[in-house]
PDB file of N, CA, C and O in Angstrom, chain B, residues numbered from 101:
ATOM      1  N   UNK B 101      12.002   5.429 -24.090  1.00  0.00           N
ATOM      2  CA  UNK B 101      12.266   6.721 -23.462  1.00  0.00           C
ATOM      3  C   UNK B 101      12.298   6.543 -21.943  1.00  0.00           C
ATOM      4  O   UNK B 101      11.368   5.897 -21.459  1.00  0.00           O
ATOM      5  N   UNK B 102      13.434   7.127 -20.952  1.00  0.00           N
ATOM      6  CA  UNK B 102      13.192   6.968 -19.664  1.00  0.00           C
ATOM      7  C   UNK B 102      12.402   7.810 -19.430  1.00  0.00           C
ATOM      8  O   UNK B 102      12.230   8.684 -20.280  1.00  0.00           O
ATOM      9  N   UNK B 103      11.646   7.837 -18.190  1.00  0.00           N
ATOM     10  CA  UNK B 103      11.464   9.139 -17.726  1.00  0.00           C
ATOM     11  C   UNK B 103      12.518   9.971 -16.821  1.00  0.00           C
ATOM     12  O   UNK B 103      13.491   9.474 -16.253  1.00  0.00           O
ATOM     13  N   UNK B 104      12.101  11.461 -16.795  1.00  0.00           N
ATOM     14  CA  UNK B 104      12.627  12.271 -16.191  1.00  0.00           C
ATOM     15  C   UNK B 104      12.067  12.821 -14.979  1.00  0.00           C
ATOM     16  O   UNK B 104      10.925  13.280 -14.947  1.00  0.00           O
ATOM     17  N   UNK B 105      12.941  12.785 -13.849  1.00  0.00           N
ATOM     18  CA  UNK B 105      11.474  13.266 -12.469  1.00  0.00           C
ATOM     19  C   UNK B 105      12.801  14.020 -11.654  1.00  0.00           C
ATOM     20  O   UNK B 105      13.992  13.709 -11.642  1.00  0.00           O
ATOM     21  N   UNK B 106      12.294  14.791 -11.191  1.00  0.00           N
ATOM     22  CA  UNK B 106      11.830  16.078 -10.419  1.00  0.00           C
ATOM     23  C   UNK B 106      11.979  15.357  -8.746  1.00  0.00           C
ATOM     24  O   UNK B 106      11.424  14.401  -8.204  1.00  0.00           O
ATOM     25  N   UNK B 107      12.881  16.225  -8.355  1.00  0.00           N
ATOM     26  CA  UNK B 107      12.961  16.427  -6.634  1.00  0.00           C
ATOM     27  C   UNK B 107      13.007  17.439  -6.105  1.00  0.00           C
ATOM     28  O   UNK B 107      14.101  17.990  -5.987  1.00  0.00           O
ATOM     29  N   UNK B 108      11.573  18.172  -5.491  1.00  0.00           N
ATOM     30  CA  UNK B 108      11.837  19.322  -5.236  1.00  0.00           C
ATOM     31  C   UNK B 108      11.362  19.339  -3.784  1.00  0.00           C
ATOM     32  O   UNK B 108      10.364  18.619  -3.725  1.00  0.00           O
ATOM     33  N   UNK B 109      11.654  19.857  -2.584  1.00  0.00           N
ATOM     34  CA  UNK B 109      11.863  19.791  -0.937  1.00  0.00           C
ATOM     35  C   UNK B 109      11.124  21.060  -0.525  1.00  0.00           C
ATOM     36  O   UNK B 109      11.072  21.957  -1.366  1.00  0.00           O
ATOM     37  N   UNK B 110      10.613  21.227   0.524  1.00  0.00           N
ATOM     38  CA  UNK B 110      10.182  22.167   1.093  1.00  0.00           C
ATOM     39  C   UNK B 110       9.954  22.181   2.726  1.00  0.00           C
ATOM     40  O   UNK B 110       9.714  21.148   3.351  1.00  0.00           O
ATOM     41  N   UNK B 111      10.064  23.564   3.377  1.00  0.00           N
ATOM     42  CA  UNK B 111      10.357  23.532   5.186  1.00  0.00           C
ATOM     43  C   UNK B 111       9.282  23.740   5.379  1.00  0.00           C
ATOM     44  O   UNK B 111       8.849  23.473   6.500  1.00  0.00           O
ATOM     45  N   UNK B 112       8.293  24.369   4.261  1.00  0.00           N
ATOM     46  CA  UNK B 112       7.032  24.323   4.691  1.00  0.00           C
ATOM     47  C   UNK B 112       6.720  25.975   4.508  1.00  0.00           C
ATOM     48  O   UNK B 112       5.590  26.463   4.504  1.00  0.00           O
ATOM     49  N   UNK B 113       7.756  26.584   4.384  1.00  0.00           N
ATOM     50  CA  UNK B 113       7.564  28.337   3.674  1.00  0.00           C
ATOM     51  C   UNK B 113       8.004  28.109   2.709  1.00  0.00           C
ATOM     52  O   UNK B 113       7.206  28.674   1.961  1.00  0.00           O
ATOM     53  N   UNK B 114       8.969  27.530   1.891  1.00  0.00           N
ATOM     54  CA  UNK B 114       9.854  28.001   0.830  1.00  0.00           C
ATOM     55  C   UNK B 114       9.913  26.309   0.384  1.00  0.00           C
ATOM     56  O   UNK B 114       9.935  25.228   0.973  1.00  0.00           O
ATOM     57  N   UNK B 115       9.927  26.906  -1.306  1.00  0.00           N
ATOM     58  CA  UNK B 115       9.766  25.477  -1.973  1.00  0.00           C
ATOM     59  C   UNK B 115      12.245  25.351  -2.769  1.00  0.00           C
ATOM     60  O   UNK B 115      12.986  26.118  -3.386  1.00  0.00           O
ATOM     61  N   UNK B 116      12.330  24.502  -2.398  1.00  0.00           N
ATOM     62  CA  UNK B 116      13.647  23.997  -3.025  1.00  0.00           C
ATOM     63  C   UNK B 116      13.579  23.458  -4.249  1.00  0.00           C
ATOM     64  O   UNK B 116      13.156  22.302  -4.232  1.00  0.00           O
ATOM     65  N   UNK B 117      13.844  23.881  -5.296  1.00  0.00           N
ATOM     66  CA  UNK B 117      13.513  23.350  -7.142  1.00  0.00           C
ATOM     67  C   UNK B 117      14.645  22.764  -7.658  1.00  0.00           C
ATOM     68  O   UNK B 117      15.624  23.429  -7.998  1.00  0.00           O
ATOM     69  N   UNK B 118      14.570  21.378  -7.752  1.00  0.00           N
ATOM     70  CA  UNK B 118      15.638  20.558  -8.540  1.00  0.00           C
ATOM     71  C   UNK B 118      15.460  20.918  -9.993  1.00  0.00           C
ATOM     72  O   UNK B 118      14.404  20.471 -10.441  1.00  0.00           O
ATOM     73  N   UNK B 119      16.073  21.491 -10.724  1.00  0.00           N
ATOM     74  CA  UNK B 119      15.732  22.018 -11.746  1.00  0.00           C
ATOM     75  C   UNK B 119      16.601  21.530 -12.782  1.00  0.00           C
ATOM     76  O   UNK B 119      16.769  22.270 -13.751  1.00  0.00           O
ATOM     77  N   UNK B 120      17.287  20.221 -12.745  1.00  0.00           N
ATOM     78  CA  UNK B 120      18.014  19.903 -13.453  1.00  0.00           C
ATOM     79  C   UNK B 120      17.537  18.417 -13.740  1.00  0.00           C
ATOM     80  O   UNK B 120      17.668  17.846 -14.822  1.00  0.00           O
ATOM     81  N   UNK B 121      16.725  17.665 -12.125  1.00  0.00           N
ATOM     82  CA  UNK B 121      16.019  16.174 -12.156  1.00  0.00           C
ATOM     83  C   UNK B 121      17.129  15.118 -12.850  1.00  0.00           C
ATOM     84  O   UNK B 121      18.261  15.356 -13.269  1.00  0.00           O
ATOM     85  N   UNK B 122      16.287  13.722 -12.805  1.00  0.00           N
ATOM     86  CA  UNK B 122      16.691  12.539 -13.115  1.00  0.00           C
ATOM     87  C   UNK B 122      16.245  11.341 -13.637  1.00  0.00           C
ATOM     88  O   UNK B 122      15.390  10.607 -13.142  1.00  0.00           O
ATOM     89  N   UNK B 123      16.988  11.145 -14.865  1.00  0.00           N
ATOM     90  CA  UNK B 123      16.243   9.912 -15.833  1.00  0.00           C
ATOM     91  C   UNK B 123      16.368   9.006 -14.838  1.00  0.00           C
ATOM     92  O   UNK B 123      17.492   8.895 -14.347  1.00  0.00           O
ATOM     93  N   UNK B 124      15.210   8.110 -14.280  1.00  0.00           N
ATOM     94  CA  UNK B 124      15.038   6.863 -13.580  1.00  0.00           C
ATOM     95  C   UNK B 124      14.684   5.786 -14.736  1.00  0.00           C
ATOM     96  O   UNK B 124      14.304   6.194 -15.833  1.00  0.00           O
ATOM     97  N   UNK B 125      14.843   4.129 -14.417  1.00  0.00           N
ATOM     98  CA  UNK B 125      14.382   3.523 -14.937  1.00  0.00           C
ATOM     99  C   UNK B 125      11.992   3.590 -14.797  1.00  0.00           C
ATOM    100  O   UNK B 125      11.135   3.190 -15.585  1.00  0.00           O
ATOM    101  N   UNK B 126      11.915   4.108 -13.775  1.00  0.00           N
ATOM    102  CA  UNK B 126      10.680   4.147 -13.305  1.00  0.00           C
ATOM    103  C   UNK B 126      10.443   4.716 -11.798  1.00  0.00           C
ATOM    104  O   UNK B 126      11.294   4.934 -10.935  1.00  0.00           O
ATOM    105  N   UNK B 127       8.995   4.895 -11.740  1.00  0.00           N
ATOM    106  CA  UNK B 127       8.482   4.687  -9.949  1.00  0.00           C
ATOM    107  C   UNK B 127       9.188   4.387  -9.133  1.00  0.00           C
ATOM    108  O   UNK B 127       9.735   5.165  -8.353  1.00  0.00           O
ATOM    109  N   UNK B 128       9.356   2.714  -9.176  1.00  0.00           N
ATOM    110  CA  UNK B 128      10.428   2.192  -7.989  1.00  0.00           C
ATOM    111  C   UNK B 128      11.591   2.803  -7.855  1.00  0.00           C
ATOM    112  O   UNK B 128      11.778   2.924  -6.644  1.00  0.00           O
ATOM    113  N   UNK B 129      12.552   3.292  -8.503  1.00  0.00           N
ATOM    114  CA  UNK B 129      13.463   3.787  -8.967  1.00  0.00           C
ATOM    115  C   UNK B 129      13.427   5.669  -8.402  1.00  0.00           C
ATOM    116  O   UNK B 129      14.355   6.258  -7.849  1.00  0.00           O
ATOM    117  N   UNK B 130      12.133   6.217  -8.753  1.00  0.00           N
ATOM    118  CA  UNK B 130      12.122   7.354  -8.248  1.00  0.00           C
ATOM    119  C   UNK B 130      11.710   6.967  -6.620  1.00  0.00           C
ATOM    120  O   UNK B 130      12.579   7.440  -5.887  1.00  0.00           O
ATOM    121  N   UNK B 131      11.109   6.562  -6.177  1.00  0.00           N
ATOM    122  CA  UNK B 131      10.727   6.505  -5.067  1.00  0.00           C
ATOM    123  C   UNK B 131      11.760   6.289  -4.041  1.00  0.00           C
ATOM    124  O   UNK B 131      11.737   6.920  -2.984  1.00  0.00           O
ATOM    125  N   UNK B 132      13.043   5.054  -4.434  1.00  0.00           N
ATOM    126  CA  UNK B 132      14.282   4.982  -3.998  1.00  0.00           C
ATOM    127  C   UNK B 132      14.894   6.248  -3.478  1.00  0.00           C
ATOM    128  O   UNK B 132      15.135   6.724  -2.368  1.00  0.00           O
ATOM    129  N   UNK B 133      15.099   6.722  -5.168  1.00  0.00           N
ATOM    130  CA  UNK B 133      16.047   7.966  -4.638  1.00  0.00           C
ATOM    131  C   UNK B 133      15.299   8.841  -3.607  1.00  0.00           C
ATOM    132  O   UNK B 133      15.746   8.940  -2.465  1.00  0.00           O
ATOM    133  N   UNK B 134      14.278   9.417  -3.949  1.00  0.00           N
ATOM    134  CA  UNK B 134      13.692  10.244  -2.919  1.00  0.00           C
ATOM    135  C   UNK B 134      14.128   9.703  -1.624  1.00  0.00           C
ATOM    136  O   UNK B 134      14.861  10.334  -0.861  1.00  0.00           O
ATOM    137  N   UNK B 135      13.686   8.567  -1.393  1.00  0.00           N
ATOM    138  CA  UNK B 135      13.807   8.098   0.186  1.00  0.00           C
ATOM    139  C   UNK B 135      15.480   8.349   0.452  1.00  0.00           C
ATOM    140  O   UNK B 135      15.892   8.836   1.505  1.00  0.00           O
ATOM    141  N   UNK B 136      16.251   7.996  -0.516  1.00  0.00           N
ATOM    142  CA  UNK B 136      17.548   8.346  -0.149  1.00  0.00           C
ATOM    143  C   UNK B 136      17.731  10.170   0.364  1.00  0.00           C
ATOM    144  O   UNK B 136      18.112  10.760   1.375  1.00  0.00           O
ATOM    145  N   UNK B 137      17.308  10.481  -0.740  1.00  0.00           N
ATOM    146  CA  UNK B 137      17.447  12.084  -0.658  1.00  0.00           C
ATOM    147  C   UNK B 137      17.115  12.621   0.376  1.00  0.00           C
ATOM    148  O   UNK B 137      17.752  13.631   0.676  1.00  0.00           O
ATOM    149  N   UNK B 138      16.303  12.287   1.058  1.00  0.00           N
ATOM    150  CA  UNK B 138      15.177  12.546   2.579  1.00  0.00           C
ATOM    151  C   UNK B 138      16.396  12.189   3.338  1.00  0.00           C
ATOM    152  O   UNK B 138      16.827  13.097   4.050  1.00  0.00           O
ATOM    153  N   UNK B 139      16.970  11.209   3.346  1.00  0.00           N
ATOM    154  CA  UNK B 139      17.530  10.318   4.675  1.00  0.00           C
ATOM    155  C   UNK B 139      18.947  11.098   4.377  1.00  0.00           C
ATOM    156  O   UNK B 139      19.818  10.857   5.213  1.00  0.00           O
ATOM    157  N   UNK B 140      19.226  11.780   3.569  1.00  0.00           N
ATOM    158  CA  UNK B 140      20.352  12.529   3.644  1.00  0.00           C
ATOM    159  C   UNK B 140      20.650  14.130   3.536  1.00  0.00           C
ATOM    160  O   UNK B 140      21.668  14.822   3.536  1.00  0.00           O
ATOM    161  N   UNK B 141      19.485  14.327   3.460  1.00  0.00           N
ATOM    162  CA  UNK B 141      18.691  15.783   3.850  1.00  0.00           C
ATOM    163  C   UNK B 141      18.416  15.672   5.605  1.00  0.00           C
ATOM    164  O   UNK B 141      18.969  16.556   6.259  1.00  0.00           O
ATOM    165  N   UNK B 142      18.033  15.186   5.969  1.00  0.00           N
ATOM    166  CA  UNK B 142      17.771  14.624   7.369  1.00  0.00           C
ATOM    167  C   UNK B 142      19.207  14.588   8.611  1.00  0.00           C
ATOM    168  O   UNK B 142      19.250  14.979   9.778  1.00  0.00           O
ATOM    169  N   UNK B 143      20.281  13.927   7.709  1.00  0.00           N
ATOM    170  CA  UNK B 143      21.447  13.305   8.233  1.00  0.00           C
ATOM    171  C   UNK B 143      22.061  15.199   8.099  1.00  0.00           C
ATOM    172  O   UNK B 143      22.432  15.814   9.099  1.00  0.00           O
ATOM    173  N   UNK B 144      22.043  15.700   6.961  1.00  0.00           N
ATOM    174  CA  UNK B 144      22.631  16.707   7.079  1.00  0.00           C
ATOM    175  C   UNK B 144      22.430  17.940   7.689  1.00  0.00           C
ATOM    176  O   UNK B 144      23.351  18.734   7.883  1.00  0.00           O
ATOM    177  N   UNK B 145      20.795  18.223   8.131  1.00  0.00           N
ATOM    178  CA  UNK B 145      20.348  18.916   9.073  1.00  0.00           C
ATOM    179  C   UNK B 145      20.333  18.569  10.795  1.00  0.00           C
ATOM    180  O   UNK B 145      19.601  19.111  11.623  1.00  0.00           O
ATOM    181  N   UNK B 146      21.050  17.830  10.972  1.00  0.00           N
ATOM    182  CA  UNK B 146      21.153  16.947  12.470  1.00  0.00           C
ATOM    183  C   UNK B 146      21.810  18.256  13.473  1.00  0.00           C
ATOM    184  O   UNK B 146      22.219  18.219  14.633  1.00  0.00           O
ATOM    185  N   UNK B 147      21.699  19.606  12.315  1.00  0.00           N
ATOM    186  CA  UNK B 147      22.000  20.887  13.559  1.00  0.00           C
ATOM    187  C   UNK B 147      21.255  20.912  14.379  1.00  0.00           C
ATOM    188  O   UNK B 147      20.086  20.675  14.076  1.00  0.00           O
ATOM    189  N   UNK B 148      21.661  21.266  16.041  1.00  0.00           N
ATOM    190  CA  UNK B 148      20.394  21.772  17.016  1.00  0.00           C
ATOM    191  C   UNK B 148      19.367  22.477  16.678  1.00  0.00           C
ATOM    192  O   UNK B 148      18.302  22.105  17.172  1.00  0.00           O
ATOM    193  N   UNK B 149      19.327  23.930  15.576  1.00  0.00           N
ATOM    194  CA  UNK B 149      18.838  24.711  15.655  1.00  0.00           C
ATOM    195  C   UNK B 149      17.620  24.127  14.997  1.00  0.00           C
ATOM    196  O   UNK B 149      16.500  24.596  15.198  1.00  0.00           O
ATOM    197  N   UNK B 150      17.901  22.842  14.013  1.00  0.00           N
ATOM    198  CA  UNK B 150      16.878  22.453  12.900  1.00  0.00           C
ATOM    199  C   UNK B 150      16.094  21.227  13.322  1.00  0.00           C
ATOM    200  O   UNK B 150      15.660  20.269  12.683  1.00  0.00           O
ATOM    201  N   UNK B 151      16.052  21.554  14.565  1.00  0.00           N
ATOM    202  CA  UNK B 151      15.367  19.957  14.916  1.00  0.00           C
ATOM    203  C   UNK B 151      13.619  19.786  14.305  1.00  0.00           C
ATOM    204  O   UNK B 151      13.236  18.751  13.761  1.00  0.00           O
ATOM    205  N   UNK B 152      13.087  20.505  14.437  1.00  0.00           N
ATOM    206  CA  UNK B 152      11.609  20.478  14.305  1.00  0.00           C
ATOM    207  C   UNK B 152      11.610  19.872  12.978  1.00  0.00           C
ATOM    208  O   UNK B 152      12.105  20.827  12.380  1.00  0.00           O
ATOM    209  N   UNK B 153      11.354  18.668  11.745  1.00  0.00           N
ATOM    210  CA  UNK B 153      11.952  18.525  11.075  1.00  0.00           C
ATOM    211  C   UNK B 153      10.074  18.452   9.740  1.00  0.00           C
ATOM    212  O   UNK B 153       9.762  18.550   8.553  1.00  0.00           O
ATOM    213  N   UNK B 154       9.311  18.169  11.413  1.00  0.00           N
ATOM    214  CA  UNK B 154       7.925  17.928  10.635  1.00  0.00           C
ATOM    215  C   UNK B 154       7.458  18.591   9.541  1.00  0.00           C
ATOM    216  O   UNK B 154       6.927  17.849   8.715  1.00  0.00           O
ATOM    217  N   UNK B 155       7.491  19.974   9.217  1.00  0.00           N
ATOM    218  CA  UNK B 155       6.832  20.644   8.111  1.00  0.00           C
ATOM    219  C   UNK B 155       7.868  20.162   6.784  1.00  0.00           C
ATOM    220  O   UNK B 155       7.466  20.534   5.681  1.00  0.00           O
ATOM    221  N   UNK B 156       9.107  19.403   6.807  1.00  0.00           N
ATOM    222  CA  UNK B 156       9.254  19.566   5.678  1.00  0.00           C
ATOM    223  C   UNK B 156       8.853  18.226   5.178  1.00  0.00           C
ATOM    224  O   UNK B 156       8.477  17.234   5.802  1.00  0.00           O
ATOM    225  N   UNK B 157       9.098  18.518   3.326  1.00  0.00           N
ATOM    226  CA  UNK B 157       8.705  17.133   2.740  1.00  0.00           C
ATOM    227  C   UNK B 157       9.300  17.245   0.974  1.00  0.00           C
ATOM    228  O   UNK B 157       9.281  18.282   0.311  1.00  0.00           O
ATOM    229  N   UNK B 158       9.636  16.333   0.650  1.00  0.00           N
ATOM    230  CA  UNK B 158       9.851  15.957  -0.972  1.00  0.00           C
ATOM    231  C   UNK B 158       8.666  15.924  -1.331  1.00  0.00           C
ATOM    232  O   UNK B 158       7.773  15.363  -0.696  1.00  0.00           O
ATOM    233  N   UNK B 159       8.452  16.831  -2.937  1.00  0.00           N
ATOM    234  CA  UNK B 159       7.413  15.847  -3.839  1.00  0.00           C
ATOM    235  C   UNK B 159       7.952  16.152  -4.954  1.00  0.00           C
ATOM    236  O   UNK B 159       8.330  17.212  -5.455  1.00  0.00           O
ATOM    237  N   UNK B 160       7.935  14.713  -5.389  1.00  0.00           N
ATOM    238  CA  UNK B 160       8.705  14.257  -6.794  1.00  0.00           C
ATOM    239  C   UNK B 160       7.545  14.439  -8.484  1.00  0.00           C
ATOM    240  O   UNK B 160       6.334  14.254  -8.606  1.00  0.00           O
ATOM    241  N   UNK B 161       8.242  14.718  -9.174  1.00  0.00           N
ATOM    242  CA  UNK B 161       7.485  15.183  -9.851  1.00  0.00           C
ATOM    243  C   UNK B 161       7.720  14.780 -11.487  1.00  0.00           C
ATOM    244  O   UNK B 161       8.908  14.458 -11.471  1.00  0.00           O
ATOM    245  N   UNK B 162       7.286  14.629 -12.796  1.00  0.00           N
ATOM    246  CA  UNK B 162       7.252  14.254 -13.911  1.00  0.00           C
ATOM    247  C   UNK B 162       8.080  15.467 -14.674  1.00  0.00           C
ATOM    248  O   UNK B 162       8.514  16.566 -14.327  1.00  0.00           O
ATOM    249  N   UNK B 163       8.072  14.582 -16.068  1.00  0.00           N
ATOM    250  CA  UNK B 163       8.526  15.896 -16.786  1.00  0.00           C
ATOM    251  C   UNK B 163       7.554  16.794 -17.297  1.00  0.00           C
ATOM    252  O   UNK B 163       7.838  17.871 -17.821  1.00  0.00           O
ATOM    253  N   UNK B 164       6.278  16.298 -17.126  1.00  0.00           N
ATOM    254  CA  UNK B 164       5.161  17.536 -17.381  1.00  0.00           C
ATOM    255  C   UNK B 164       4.951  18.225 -16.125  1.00  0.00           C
ATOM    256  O   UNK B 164       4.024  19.035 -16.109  1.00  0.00           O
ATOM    257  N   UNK B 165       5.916  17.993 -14.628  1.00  0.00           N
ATOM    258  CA  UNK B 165       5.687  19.011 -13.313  1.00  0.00           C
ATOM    259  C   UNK B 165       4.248  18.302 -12.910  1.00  0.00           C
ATOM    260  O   UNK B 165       3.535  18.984 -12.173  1.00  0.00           O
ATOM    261  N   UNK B 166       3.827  17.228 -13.243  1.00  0.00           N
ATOM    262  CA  UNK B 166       2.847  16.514 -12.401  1.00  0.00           C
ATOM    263  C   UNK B 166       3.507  15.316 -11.365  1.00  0.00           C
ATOM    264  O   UNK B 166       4.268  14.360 -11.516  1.00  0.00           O
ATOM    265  N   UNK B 167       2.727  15.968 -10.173  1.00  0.00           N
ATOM    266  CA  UNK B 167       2.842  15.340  -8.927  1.00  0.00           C
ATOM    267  C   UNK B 167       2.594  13.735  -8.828  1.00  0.00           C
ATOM    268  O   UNK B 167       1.507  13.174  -8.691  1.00  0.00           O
ATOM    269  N   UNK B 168       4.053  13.063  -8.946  1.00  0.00           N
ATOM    270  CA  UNK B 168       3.913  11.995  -8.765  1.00  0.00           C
ATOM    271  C   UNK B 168       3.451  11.204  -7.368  1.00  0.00           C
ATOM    272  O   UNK B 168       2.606  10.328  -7.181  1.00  0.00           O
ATOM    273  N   UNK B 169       4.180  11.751  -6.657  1.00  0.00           N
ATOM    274  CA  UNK B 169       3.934  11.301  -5.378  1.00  0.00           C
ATOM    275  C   UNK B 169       5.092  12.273  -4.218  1.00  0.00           C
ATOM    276  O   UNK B 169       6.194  12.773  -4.443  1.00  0.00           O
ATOM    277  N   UNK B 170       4.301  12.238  -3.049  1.00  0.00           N
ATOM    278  CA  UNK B 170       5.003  12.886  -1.440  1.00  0.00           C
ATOM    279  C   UNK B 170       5.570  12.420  -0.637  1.00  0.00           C
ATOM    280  O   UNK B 170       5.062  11.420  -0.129  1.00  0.00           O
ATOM    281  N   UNK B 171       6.772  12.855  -0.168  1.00  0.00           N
ATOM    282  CA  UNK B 171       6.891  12.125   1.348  1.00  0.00           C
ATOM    283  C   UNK B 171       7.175  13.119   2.005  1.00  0.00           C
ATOM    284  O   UNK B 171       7.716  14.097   1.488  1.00  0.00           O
ATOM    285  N   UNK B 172       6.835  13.044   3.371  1.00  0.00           N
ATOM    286  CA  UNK B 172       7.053  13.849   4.794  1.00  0.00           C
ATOM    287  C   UNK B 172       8.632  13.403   5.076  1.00  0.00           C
ATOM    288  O   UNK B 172       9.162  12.435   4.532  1.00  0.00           O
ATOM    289  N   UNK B 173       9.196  14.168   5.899  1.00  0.00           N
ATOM    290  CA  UNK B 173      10.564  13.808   6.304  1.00  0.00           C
ATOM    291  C   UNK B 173      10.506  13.118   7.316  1.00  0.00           C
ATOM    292  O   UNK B 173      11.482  12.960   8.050  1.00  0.00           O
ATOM    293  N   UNK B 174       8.956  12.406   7.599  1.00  0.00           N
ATOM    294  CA  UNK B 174       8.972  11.177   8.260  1.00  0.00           C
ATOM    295  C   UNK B 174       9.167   9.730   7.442  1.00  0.00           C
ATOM    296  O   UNK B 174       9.185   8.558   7.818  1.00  0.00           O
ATOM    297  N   UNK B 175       9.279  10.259   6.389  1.00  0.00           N
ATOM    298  CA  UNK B 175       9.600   9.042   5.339  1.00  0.00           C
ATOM    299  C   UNK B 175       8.204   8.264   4.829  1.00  0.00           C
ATOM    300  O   UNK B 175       8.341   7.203   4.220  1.00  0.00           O
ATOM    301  N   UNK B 176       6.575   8.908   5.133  1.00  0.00           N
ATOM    302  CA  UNK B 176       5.745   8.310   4.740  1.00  0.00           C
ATOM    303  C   UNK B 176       5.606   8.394   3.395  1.00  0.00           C
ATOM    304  O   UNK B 176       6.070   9.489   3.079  1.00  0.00           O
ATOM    305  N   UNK B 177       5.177   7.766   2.339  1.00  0.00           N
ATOM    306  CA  UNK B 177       5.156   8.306   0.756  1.00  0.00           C
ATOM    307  C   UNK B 177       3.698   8.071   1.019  1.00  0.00           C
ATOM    308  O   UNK B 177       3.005   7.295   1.677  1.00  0.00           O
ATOM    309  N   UNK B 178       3.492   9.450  -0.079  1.00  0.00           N
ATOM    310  CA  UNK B 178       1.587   9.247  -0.401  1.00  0.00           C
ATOM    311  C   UNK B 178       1.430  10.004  -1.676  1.00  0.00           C
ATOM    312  O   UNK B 178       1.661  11.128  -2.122  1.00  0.00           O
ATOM    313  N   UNK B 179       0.736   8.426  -2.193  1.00  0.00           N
ATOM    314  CA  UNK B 179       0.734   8.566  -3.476  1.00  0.00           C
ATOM    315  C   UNK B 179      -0.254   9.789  -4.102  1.00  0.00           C
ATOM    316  O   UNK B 179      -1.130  10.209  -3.346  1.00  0.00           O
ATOM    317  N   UNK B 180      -0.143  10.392  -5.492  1.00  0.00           N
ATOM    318  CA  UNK B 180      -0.729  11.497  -5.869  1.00  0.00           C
ATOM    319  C   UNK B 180      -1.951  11.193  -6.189  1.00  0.00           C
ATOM    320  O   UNK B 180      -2.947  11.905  -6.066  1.00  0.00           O
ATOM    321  N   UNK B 181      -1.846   9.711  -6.766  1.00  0.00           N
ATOM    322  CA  UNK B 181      -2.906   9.459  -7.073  1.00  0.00           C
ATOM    323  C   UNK B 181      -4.192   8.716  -6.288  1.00  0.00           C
ATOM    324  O   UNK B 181      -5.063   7.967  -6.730  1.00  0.00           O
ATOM    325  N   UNK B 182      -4.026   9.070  -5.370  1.00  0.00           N
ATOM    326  CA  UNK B 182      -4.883   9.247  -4.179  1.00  0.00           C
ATOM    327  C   UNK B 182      -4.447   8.053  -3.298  1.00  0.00           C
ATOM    328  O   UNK B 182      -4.966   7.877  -2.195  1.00  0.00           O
TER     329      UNK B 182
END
């Protein structure tokens, strides 16, 4: 069975719900995409108005909606499990 995980974004008021997600081979695999997803979430907000970029962040998530792991749109990942 692959798993299925969850990319869901937030500015820090309002949560963004991938509600459709993606069979990865694993972790490494989710962690990839996220970092991709960030770096092109990032690339596509490069408006003036959106510079402050700190409050937002990905956290990727299982198919039971448990928190796999975070990243800041500084690109740090931190893991859920402490």
């Amino acid at each position: 069975m692959v798993p299925r995980y969850f990319f869901h974004f937030s500015d820090g008021k309002r949560r963004f719900s991938d509600t459709r997600g993606l069979e990865l081979s694993g972790m490494a695999a989710a962690r990839a995409h996220a970092l991709r997803q960030v770096r092109d979430l990032k690339a596509a907000m490069c408006d003036p108005g959106i510079q402050d970029l700190s409050a937002w962040s990905m956290t990727v998530v299982n198919d039971d909606d448990t928190v796999v792991f975070e990243t800041g749109f500084d690109l740090k990942v931190q893991s859920a499990r402490g």
